[in-house]
N, C-alpha and C positions, 0 to 999 in steps of 0.2 A: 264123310262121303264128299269125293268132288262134284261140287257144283256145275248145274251144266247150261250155258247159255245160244239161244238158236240164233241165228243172223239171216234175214233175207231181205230180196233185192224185190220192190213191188213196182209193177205202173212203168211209165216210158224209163228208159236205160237212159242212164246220163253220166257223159265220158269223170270217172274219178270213181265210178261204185268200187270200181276194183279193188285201189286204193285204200278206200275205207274198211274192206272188205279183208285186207290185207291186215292193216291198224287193230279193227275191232279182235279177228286170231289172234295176233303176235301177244296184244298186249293183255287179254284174256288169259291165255296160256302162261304169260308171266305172269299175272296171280294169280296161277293154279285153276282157273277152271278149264272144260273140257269143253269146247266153241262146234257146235252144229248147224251145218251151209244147207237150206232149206232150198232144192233145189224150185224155177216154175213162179216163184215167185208165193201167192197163198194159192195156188192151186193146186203148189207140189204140198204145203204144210194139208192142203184136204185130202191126198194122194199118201200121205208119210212117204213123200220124197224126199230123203237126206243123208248127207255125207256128211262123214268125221272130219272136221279144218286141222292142220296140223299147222307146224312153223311150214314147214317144206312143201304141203300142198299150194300156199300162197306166195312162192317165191316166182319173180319175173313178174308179175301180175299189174304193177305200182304205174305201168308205162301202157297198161293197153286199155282201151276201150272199151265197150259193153258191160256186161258182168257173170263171170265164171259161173256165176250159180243160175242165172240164165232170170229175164224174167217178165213177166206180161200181166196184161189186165183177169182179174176172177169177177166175174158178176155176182157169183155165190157168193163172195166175201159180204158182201151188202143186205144179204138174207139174216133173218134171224137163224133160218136151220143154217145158213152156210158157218156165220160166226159161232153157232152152237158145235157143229165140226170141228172148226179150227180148236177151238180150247181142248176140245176132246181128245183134238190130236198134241196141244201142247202139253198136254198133260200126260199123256201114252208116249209119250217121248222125255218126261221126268223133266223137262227144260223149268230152269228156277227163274227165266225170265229170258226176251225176247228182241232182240236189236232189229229195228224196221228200217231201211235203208229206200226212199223214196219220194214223191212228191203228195199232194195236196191228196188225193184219194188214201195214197197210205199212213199220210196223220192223221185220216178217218176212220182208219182201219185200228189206225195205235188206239185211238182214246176208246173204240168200239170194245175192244180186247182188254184194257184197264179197267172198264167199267165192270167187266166179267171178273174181273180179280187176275186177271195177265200181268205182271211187271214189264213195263215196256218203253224202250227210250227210241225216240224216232228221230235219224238222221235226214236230213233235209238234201235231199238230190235231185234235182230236177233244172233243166236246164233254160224253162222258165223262170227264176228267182220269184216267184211269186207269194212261197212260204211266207206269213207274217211270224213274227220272233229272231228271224235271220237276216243278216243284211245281204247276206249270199248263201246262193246253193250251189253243193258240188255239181260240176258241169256247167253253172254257167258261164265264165271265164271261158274256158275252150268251146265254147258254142259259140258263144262272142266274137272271140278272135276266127273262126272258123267262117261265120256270117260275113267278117271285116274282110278278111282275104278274097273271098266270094266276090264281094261288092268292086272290089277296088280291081278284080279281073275285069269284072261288067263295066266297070266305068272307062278302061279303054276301048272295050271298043264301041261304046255307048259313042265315046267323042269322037271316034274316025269315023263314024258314019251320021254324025250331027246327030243322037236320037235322044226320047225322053225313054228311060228303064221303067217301070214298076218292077219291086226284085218282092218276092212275098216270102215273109221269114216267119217260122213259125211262132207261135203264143195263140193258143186256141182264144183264149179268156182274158187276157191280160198285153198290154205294149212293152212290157220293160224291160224283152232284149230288145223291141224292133227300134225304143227310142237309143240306146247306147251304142247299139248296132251303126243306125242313122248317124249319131253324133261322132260315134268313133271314126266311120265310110265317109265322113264329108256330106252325106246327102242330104239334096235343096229342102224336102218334104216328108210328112210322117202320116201313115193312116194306122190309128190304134182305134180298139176297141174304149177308150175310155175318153175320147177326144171327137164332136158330130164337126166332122167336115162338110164343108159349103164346096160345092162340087166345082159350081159356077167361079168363086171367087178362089179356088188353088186354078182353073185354067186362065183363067186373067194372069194371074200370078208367074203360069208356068210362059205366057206367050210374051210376057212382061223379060223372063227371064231370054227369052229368046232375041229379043231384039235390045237386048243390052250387052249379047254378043258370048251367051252362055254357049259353049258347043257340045255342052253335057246335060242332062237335068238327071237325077234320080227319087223317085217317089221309093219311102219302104214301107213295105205296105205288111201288117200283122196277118195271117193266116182266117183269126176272129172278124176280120172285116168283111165277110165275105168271100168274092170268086171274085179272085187277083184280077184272072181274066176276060171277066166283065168290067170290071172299074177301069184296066186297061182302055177297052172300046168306049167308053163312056169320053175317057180324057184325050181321045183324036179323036172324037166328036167334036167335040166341046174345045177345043184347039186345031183343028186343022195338023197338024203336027203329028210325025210320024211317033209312034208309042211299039215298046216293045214291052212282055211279060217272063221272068224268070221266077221263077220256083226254087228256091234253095234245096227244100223237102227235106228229106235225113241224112242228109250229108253235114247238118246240122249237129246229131245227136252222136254220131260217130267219131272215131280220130284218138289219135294219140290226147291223153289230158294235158293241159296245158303245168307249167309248173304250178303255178299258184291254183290250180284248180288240185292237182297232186299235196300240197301241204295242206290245204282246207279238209279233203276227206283224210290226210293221217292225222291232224292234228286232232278233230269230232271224232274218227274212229278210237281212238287214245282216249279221248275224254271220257267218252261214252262206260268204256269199260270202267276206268277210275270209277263212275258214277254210282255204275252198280257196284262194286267194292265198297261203299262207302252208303250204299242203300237207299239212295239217292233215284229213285224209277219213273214214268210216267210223265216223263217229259219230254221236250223238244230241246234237242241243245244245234246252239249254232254260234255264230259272230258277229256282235254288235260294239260298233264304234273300234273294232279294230283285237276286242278280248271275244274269248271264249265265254259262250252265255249261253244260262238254262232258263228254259222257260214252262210253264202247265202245259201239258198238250190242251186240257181243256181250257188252256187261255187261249193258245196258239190257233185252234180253230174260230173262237169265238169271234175272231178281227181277222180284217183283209187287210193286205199292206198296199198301202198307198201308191199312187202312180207321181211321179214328180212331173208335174207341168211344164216348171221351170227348164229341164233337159227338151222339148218343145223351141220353148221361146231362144233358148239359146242358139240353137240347131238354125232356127231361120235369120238369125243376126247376122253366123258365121257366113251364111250360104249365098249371100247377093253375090 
């Protein structure tokens, strides 16, 4: 009897699902099993929303954004009756195991489902990088680069009109695109959630910049810190200086994947299936120091991955 494995896409969309989505069918299907696209994300698997993956339903897919099988937040997923549904329905659906395609809520979701007796390997998407056991997640590369171009529009005309930006980039919880972001954009200053800024001493700083004859300044400011638009007002207070407020928003999570974000989800999506071929379930696979790496989902949740400081300290060397 052919084997049948379900794929779904949970939690914020992050440019590459598709990709992987692509990787997990193709390579599924060349070792014989039969690949089912849950549509909704877990709200479609509470729903038994699902479509048969062929080779040919995922062709063109590799180059576009969001994710075909579509997907959002389930609060029921968090329930005990909700996760009591899901299995019910993975099991009414005869699935020998389960590909979660997602961020930080959906490797809570993975290890929730393994504990129930689910076989389930959890791809890392999110365009956060926040996942611990990965040194990247699909989508963040092209969030990255999407934030950089962003910035580097704001910063002309930041400078024809002498002004200070705040640009607010998403990371609910965490800085680690707004510092790469920052580092890659050139920008003077960083407000993340993992770093207490002294209000007082970045306006010093910023009026310091000003009479050294900066005709730009840009603050990137994480989403987690608050209202952009009040820290805004706080910093022409606190400087006299004209301050402007930009919102990236989800223009962020959109767009073409970049390439290197395109090889990272085929490269997981490939492994993944190898994984379970090989019986290999219940983990997190991702890339660390440059290889393809497995790790426990229950290890993966146990630790949060660290914020590097040092990307900070650099940041304000380059930026006098």
């Amino acid at each position: 009897m052919t084997k049948r494995f379900g794929v779904i896409t949970s939690g914020g969309d992050a440019p590459g699902m598709n990709a992987a989505i692509r990787a997990v069918t193709r390579q599924g299907i060349a070792l014989g099993y039969e690949i089912i696209g849950i549509n909704r994300g877990f709200k479609g698997l509470l729903e038994n929303a699902f479509i048969s993956l062929t080779i040919r339903s995922v062709s063109g897919i590799i180059n576009t954004g969001g994710s075909i099988l579509h997907t959002g937040r389930c609060p029921e997923i968090k329930t005990i009756a909700g996760m009591n549904r899901a299995v019910r329905s993975i099991k009414e659906l005869s699935l020998d195991g389960l590909v979660i395609i997602g961020g930080d809520g959906s490797l809570a979701a993975s290890h929730a489902l393994s504990k129930r007796g689910i076989k389930v390997i959890s791809i890392p998407a999110s365009i956060d990088n926040d996942i611990y056991g990965t040194d990247e997640t699909i989508g963040y590369d092209t969030a990255l680069n999407t934030a950089v171009e962003s910035i580097d529009k704001i910063r002309d005309t930041a400078t024809s009109h002498d002004r200070i930006f705040v640009v607010e980039i998403m990371g609910r919880e965490h800085g680690f695109l707004t510092a790469d972001v920052a580092l890659a954009a050139g920008c003077e200053f960083i407000v993340v959630p993992e770093i207490i800024v002294d209000l007082n001493k970045l306006a010093s700083e910023l009026k310091r910049g000003k009479e050294r004859g900066k005709t730009s300044q840009i603050i990137a400011f994480a989403e987690g810190c608050g209202l952009s638009s009040e820290f805004g007002k706080k910093i022409e207070k606190l400087t006299n200086l004209e301050v402007r407020v930009s919102t990236l928003g989800y223009i962020q999570r959109g767009g073409r994947p970049t390439a290197r974000t395109r090889i990272l989800a085929s490269q997981l999506g490939h492994f993944t299936m190898n994984l379970f071929h090989r019986g290999e379930t219940n983990v997190l696979v991702g890339i660390t120091k440059g290889e393809l790496s497995v790790m426990s989902i229950k290890k993966a949740i146990r630790y949060k991955k660290k914020f590097n400081k040092k990307t900070v300290k650099i940041l304000r060397n380059l930026s006098i």
